[in-house]
C-alpha positions as CSV (number, residue, x, y, z in Angstrom):
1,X,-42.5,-102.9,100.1
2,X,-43.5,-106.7,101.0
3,X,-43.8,-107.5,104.6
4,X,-40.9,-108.8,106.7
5,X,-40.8,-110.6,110.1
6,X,-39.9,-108.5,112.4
7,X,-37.0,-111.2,114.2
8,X,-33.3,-111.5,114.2
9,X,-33.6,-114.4,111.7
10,X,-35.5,-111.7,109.1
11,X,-32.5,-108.7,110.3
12,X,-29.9,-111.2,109.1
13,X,-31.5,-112.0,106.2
14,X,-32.0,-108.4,105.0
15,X,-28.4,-108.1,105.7
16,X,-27.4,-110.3,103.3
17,X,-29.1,-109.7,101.0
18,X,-28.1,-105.6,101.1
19,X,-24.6,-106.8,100.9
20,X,-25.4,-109.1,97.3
21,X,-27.3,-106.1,96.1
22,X,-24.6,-103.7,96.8
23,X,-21.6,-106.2,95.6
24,X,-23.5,-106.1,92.2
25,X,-24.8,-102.9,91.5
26,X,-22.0,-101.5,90.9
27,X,-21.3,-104.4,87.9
28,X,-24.5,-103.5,86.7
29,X,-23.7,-99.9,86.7
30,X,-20.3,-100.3,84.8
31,X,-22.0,-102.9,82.4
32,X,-24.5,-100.4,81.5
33,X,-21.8,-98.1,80.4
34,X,-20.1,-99.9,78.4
35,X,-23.5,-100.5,76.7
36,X,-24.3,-97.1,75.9
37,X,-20.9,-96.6,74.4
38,X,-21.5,-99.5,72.3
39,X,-25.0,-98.5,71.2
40,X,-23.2,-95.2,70.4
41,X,-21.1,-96.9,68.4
42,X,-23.8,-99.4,66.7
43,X,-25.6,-95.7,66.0
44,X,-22.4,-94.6,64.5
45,X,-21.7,-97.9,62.2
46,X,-25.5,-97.8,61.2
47,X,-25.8,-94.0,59.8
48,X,-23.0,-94.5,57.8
49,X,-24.2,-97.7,56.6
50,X,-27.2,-95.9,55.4
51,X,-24.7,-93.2,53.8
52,X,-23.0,-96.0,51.7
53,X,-26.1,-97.2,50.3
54,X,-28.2,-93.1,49.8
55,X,-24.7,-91.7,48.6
56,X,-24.4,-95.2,46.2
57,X,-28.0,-94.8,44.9
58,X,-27.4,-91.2,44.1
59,X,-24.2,-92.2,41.8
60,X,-26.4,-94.6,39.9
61,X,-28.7,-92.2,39.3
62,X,-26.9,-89.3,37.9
63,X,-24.1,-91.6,36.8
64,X,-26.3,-93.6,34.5
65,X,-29.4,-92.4,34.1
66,X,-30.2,-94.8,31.0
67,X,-31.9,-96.8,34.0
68,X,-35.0,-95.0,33.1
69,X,-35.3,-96.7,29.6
70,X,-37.5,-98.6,30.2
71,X,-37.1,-101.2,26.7
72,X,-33.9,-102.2,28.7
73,X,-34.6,-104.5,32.1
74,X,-32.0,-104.7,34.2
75,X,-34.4,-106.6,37.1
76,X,-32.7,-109.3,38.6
77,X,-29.5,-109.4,37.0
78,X,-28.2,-109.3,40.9
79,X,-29.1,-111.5,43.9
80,X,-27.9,-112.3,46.8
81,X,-27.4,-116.0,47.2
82,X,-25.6,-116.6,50.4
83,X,-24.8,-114.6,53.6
84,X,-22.8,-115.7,56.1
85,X,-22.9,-114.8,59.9
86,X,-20.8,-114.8,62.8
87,X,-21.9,-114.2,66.8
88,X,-20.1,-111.6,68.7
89,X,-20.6,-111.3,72.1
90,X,-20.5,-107.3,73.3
91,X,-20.9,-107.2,77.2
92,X,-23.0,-110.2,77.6
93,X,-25.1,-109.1,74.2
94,X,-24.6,-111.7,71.1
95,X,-24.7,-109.5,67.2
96,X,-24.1,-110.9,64.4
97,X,-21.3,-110.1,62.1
98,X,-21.4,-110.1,58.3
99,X,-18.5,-112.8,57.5
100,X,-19.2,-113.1,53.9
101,X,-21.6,-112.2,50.9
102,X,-22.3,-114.1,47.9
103,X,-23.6,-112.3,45.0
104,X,-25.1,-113.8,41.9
105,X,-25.1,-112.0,38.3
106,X,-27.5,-113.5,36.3
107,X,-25.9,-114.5,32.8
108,X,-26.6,-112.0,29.6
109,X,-25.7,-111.5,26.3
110,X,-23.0,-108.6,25.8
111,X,-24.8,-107.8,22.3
112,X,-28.0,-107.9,23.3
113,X,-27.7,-104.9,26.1
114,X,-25.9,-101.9,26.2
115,X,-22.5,-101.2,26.9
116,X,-23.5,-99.3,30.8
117,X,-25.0,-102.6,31.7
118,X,-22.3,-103.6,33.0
119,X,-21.8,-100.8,34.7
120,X,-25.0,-100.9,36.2
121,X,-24.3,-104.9,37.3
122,X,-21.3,-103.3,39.4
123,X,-23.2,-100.9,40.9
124,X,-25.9,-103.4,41.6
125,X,-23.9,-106.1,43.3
126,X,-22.1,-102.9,45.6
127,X,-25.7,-102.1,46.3
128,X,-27.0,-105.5,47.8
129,X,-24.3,-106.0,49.5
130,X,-24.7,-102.6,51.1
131,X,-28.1,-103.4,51.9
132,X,-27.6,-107.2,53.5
133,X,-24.5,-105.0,55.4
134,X,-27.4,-102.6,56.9
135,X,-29.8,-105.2,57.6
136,X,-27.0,-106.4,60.1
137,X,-25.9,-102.4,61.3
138,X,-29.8,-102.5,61.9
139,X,-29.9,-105.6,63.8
140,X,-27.4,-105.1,65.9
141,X,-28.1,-101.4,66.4
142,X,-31.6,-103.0,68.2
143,X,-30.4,-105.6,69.9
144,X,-27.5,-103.6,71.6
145,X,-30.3,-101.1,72.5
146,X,-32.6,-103.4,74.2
147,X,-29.9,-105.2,76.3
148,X,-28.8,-101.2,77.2
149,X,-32.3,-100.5,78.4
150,X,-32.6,-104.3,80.3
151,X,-29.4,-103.3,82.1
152,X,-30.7,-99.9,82.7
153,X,-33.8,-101.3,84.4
154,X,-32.1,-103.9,86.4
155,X,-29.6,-101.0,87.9
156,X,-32.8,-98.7,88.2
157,X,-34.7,-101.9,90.3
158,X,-31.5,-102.2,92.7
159,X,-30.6,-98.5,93.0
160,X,-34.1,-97.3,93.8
161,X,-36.3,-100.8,94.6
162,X,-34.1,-103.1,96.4
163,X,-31.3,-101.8,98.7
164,X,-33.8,-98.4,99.0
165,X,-36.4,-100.8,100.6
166,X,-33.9,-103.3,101.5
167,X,-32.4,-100.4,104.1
168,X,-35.9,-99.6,105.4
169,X,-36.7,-103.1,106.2
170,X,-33.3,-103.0,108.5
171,X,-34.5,-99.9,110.0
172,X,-37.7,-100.8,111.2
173,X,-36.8,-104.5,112.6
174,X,-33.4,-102.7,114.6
175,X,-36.1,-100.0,115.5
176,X,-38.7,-102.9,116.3
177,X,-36.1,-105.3,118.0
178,X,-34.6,-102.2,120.0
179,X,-38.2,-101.5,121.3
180,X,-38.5,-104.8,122.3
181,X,-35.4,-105.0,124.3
182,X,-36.0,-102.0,126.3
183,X,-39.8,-103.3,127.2
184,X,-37.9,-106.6,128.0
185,X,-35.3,-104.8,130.4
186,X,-38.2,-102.2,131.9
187,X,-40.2,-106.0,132.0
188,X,-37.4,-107.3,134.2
189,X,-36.8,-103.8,136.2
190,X,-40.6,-104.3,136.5
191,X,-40.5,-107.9,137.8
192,X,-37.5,-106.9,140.5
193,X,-39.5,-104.6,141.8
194,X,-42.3,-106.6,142.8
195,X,-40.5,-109.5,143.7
196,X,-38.7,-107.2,146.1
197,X,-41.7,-104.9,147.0
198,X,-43.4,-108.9,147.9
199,X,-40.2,-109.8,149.9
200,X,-40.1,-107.2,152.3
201,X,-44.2,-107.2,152.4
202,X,-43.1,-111.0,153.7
203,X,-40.6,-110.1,155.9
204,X,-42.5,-107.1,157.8
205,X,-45.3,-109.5,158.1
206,X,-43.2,-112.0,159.8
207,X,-42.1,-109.5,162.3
């Protein structure tokens, strides 16, 4: 806990700022919410994103298994040649969003490959465009989490840092100033005394 004057001046200080730290904890508290049901969700989006591209990749390989011939090269016949993002903004935290994906299928000759080639071109362009769409899930997923776990440590840091040692630092300059006040009254009680144990010494001298 860093050390506070022990004054009025510090007390109203401490005040103030125990009422800004209450008045936005509980913000903080219902922003952090909301984040964790949106990194559920981003957790959600992102497994089945990686479903879409493990449950594609096993129909291309029991679907056409001529993929495995290797006198037939089907490397980059596909490629991606644009993506497109947009900005979302979820509680404060900016994702992107897929807006569009531009696919490229490299030119061939119909009678110099086999007839599933063009199968395997469909499945091909499905597939990068799966994959560019979980690079995002992935992206987001992470940048969700990390703004859940900032907000988590900023509530932590008020809730158990701040107003904690924000309500001790009242307590010990009411405590202190308390102390002080009845020293300063027994002071005065003190100084009455004397002056009127000094009067009457005066006046019984006098007669």
């Amino acid at each position: 806990m860093a050390k506070v004057a022990l004054n009025k001046s510090s007390l109203n200080k401490q005040k103030r700022s125990l009422k800004t730290y209450n008045r936005y904890l509980p913000a903080l508290e219902l922003k952090r919410q909301q984040l964790m049901l949106e990194r559920k969700k981003a957790e959600s989006a992102l497994q089945q994103a990686k479903q879409r591209v493990a449950d594609l990749r096993a129909v291309v390989e029991q679907a056409i298994p001529m993929l495995a011939c290797k006198e037939i090269n089907v490397n980059n016949l596909v490629k991606v040649t644009d993506v497109k993002l947009a900005t979302q903004n979820i509680v404060g935290c900016r994702v992107p969003v897929v807006e569009s994906i531009d696919v490229e299928v490299t030119p061939y000759s119909y009678l110099a490959r086999p007839h599933w080639v063009d199968s395997v071109v469909r499945q091909l362009k499905e597939m990068v465009r799966l994959r560019v769409e979980l690079a995002v899930y992935q992206q987001r997923y992470e940048l969700i989490s990390d703004a859940t776990r900032i907000t988590s440590q900023r509530v932590n840091l008020f809730s158990k840092v701040l107003i904690p040692d924000t309500q001790e630092s009242i307590k010990r300059i009411g405590i202190y100033l308390s102390d002080q006040e009845r020293a300063a009254v027994m002071n005065a009680k003190l100084s009455k005394q004397k002056v009127l144990a000094q009067q009457e010494k005066t006046q019984g001298g006098q007669s």
